[in-house]
VOPAGU-2260 file (C-alpha; in pm, 1 decimal, decimal comma):
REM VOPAGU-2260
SITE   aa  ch    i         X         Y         Z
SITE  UNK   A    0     550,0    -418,1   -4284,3
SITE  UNK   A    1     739,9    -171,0   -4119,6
SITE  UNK   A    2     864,3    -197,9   -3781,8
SITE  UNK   A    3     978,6     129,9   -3609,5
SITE  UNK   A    4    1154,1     163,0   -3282,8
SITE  UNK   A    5     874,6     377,7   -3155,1
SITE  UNK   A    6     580,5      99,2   -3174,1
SITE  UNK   A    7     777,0    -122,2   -2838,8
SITE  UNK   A    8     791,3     215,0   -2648,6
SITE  UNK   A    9     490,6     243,3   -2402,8
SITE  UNK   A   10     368,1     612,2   -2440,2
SITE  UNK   A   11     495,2     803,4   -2133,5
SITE  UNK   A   12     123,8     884,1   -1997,8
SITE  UNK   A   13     100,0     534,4   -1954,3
SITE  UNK   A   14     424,3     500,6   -1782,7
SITE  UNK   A   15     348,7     836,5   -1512,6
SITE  UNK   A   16      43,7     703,9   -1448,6
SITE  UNK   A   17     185,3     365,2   -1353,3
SITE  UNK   A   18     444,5     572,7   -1126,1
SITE  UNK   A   19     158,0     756,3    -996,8
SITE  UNK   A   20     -61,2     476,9    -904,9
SITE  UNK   A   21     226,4     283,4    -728,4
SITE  UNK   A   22     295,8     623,7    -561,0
SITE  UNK   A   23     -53,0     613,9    -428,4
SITE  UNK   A   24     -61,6     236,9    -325,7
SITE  UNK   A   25     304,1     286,7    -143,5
SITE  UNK   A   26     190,3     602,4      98,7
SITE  UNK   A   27    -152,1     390,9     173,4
SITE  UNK   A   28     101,3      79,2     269,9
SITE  UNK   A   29     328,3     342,4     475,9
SITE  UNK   A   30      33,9     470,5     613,4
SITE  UNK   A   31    -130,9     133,9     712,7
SITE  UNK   A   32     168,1      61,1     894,7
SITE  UNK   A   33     242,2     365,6    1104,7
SITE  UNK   A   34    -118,4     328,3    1214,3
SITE  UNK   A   35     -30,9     -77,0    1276,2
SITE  UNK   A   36     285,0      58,2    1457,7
SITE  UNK   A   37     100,4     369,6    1674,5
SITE  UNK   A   38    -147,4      61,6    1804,1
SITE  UNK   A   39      78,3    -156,7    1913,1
SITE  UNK   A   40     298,1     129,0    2113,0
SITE  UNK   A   41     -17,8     159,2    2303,8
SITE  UNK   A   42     -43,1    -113,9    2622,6
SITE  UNK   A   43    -401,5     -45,8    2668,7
SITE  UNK   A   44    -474,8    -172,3    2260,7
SITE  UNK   A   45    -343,4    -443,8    2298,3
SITE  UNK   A   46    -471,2    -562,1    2634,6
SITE  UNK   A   47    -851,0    -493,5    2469,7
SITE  UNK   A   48    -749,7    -679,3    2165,4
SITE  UNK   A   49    -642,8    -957,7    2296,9
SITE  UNK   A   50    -971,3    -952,8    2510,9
SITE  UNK   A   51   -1199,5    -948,4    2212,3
SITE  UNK   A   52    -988,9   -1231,3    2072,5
SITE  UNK   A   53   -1010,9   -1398,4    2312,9
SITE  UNK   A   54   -1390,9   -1342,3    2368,2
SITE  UNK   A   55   -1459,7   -1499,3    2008,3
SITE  UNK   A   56   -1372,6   -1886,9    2133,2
């Protein structure tokens, strides 16, 4: 049995997909929170939010 230095490399497709995907999931996190962020700049939001909260108990 012959053990080559090529069979512990991970083929590079899988590695630019990996980069891809955690590409994808870190703009949707960036993107969550500048939307988070853009709410809470706003008075009025978080005046009705806490009003809804509030209205649940």
């Amino acid at each position: 049995m012959q053990i080559t230095a090529r069979s512990h490399q991970k083929p590079a497709r899988l590695l630019s997909q990996r980069l891809g995907f955690r590409l994808v999931v870190a703009v949707a996190i960036v993107a969550i929170l500048l939307g988070v962020f853009t709410m809470y700049a706003q008075p009025d939001f978080l005046v009705s939010m806490a009003d809804q909260l509030w209205s649940c108990f």
